[in-house]
C-alpha positions as CSV (number, residue, x, y, z in Angstrom):
1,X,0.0,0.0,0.0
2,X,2.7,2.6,0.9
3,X,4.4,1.8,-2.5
4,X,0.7,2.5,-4.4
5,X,0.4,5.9,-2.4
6,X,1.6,9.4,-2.8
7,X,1.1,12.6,-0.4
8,X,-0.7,15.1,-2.7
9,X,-1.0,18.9,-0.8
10,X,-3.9,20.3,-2.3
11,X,-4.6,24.1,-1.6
12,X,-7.8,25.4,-0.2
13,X,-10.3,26.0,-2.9
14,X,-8.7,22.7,-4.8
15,X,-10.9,20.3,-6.2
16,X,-9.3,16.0,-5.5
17,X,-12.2,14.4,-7.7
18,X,-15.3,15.6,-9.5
19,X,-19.0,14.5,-9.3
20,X,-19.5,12.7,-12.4
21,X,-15.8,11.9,-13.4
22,X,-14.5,8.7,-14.1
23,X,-13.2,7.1,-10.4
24,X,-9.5,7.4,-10.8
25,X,-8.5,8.0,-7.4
26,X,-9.5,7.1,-3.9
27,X,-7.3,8.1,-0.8
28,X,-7.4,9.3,3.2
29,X,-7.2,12.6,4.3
30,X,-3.9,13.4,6.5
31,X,-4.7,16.5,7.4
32,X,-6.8,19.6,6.8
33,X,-10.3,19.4,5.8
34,X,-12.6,18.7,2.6
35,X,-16.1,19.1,1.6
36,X,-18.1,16.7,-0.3
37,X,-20.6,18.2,-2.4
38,X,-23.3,17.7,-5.3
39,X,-25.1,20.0,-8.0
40,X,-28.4,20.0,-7.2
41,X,-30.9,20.2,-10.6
42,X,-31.2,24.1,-10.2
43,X,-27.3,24.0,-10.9
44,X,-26.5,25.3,-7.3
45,X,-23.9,23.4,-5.0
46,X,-25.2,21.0,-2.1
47,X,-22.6,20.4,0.5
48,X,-23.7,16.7,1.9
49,X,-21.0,16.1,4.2
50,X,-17.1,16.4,5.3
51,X,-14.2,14.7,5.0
52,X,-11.8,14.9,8.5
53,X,-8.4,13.7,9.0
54,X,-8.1,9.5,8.3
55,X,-11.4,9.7,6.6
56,X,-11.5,7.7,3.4
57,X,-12.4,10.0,-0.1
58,X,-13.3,8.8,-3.6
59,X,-14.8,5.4,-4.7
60,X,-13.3,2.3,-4.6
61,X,-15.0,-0.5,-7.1
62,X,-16.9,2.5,-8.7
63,X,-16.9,3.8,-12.2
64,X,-18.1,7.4,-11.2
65,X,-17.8,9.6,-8.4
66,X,-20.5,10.2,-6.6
67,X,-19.5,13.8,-5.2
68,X,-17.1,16.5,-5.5
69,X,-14.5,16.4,-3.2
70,X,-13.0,19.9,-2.5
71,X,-10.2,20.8,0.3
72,X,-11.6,23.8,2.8
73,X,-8.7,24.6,4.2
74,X,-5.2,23.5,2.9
75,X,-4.8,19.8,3.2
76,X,-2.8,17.1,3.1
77,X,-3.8,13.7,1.2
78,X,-2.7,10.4,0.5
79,X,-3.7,9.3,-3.1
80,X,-4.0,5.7,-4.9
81,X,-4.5,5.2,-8.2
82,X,-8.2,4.0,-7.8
83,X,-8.0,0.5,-10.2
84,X,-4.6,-0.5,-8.3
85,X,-6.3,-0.1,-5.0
86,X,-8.9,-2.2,-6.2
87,X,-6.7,-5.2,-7.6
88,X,-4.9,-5.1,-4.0
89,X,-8.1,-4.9,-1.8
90,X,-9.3,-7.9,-3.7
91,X,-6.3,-10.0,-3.2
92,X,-5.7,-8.4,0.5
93,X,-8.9,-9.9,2.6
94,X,-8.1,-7.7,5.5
95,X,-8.2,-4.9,3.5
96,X,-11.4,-5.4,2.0
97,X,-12.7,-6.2,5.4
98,X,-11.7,-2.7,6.3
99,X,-13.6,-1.1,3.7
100,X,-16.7,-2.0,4.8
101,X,-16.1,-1.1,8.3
102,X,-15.7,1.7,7.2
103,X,-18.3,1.7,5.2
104,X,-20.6,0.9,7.7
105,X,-19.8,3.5,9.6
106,X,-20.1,5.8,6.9
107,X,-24.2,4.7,6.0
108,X,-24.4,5.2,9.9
109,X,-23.6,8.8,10.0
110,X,-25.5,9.7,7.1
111,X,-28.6,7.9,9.3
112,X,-27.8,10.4,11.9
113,X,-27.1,13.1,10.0
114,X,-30.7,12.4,8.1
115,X,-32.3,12.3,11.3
116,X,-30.6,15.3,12.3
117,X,-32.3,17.3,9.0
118,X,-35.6,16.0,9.9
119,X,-36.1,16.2,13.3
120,X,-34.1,18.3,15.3
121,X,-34.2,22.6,15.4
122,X,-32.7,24.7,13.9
123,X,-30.4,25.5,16.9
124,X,-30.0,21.9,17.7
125,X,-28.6,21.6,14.1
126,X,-26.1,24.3,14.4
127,X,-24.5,22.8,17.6
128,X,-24.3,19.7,16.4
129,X,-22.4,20.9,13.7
130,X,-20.1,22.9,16.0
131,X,-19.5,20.1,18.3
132,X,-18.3,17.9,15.5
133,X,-16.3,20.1,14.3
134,X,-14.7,20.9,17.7
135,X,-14.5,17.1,18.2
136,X,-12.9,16.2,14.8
137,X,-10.7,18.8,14.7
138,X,-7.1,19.2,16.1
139,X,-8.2,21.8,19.5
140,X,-4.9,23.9,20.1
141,X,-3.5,24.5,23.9
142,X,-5.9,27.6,23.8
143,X,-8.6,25.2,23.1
144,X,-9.4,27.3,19.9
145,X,-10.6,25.5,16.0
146,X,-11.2,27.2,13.1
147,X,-14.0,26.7,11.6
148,X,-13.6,25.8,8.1
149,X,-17.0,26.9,6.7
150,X,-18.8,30.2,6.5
151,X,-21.9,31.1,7.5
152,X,-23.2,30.4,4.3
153,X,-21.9,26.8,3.9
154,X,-23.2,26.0,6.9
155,X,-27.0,26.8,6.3
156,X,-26.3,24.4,3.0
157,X,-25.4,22.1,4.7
158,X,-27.8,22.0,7.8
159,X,-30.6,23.3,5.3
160,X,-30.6,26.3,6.9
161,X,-30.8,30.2,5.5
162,X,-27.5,32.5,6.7
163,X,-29.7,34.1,8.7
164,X,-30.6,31.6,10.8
165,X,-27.2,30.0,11.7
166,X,-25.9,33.6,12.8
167,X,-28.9,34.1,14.9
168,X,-28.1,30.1,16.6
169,X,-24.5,31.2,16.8
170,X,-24.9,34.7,18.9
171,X,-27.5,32.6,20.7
172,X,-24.9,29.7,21.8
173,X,-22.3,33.4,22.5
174,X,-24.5,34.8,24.5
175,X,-25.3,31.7,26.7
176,X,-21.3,31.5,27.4
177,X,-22.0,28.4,25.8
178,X,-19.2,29.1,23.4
179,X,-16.8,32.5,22.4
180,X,-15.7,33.5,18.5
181,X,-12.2,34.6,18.0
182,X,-11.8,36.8,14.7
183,X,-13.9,35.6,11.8
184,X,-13.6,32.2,12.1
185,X,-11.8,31.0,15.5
186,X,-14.0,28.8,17.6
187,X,-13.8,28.0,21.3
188,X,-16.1,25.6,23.3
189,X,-16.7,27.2,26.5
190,X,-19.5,24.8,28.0
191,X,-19.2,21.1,26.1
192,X,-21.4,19.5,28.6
193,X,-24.4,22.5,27.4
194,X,-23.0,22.1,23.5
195,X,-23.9,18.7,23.8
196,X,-27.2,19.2,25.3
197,X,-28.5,21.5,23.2
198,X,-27.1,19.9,19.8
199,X,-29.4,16.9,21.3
200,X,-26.0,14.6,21.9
């Protein structure tokens, strides 16, 4: 496996693999983050989910790509040519048993995350989206993550409008339930309430 590999640094705004393409490549994120993400039929970009550090990316035993896979910040990745992968996770049981671990595990976040769309508030969304985030992230000694997505992104992905995900964020500020540093630095004051409130 380590001879099929290669590190590939790919710059925030960089695109690894695009919906549609043919599935050439398949790798793990090292480090950084990356957003998965569809066109919907109105031609706008969905974001349905992100990749964190040692998360798998791209398809293995797939012709096409099923989403675009974009870095968000800049990243670090290890790529394999997707048809050699293949051939040595179908001569490598252990391999192939790992893949659908990790499969599984996949389908069972998209079950939360669907049930997180459907039944929870709009609140609840947001700080579950900010706990994982401060979970999956890499918290420095000041305890402080950037986040990685603007307001924006986050209503697309929480189907949520901007205005909403502000409003939920000055809400969880002003509970001392977390603090903002600069534009984007995040820092989890209260985990115990985060995690109540996201419904955790």
């Amino acid at each position: 496996m380590h001879r099929l590999g290669r590190r590939l640094h790919v710059s925030r705004g960089q695109t690894v693999v695009w919906e549609g393409d043919e599935s050439l490549v398949v790798g793990n994120v090292i480090d950084g983050l990356l957003k998965l993400s569809i066109i919907s039929a109105n031609g706008t970009e969905q974001i349905v989910g992100l990749a964190y550090p040692s998360d798998f990316i791209g398809r293995p035993f797939g012709a096409q790509s099923g989403q675009s896979v974009t870095a968000l910040v800049d990243s670090t990745v290890c790529i394999f040519p997707r048809r050699a992968f293949d051939a040595f996770a179908e001569s490598h049981s252990h391999l192939s048993q790992a893949l659908l671990r990790r499969t599984l595990d996949d389908l069972d976040r998209a079950r939360q995350w669907m049930m997180l769309l459907a039944r929870k508030s709009a609140s609840a969304r947001v700080a579950s989206l900010l706990l994982d985030i401060w979970q999956r992230s890499r918290v420095t000694n000041d305890r402080a993550v950037r986040l990685p997505l603007s307001r924006q992104q986050m209503g697309d992905l929480l189907g949520l409008v901007i205005e909403t995900v502000s409003r939920s964020i000055t809400a969880l500020r002003e509970q001392g339930v977390v603090s903002l540093r600069g534009g984007r630095g995040l820092i989890v004051e209260d985990p115990a309430a985060l995690r109540a409130i996201a419904g955790d």
